[in-house]
C-alpha positions in Angstrom: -125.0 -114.7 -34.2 -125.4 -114.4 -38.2 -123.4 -112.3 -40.0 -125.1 -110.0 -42.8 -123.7 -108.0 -45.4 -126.3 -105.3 -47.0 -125.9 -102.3 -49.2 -126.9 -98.9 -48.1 -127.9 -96.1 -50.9 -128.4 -92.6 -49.9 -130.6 -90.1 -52.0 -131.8 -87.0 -51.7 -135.1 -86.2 -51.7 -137.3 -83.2 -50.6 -134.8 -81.5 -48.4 -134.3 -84.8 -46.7 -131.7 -87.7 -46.9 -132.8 -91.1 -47.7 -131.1 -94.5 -47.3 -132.3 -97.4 -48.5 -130.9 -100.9 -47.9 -132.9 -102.1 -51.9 -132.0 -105.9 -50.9 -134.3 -106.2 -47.5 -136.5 -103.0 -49.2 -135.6 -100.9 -45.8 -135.2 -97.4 -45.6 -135.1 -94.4 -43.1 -134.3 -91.0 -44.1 -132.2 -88.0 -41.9 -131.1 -84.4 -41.7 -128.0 -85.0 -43.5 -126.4 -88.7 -44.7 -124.6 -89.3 -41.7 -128.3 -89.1 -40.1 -129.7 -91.1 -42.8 -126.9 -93.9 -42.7 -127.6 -94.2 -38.6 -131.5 -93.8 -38.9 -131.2 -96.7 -41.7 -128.7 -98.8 -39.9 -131.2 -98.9 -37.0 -133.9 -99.5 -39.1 -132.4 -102.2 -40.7 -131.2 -103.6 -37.0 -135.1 -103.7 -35.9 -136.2 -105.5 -39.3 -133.5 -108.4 -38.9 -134.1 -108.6 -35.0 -138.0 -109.0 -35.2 -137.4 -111.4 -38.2 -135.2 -113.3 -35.9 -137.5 -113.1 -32.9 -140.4 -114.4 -35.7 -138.1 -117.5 -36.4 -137.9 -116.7 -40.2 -134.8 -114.4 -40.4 -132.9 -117.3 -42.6 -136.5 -117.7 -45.0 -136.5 -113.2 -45.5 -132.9 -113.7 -46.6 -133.4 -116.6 -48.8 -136.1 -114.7 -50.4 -133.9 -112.1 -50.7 -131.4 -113.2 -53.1 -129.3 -113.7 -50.2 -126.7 -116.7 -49.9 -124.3 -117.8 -47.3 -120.7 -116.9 -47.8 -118.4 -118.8 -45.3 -119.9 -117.8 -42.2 -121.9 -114.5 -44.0 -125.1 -113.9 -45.6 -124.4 -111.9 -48.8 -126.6 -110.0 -51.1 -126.2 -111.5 -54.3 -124.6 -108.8 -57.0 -125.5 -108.4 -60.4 -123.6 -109.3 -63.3 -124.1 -106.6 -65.0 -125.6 -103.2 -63.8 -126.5 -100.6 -66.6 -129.1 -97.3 -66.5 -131.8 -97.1 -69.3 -133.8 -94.7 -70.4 -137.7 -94.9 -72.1 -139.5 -92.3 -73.6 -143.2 -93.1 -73.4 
């Protein structure tokens, strides 16, 4: 069994709450963000599971930016995280 560690961001949008995992490019949506944390955290269950069944769960992650950590596969983090603005 693989270990994977993922981020989860929840928005809203529309009335409705989205989570999105940005590393894997999954994302459900919910009621509220308990609901969209559950929806996403299945959604992102059925992704990995069908990649797994497809024999190219380790190549997605790769791709991803992924890397192993001990016995985890870990999103890679930025070194530096800032918000810009453009005026076009």
């Amino acid at each position: 069994m693989l270990k994977i560690k993922v981020h989860l961001e929840i928005f809203k949008e529309d009335g409705q709450f989205v989570g999105l995992c940005p590393e894997l490019n999954v994302s459900s949506f919910g009621d509220n963000p308990e609901e969209a944390e559950a929806s996403t955290q299945e959604a992102i269950t059925l992704f990995l599971e069908e990649c797994q069944k497809m024999g190219t769960l380790e190549q997605v992650l790769a791709e991803a930016g992924f890397y192993m950590d001990g016995d985890t596969w870990t999103a890679r983090k930025p070194v530096a995280e800032k918000e810009l603005s453009f005026a076009v």
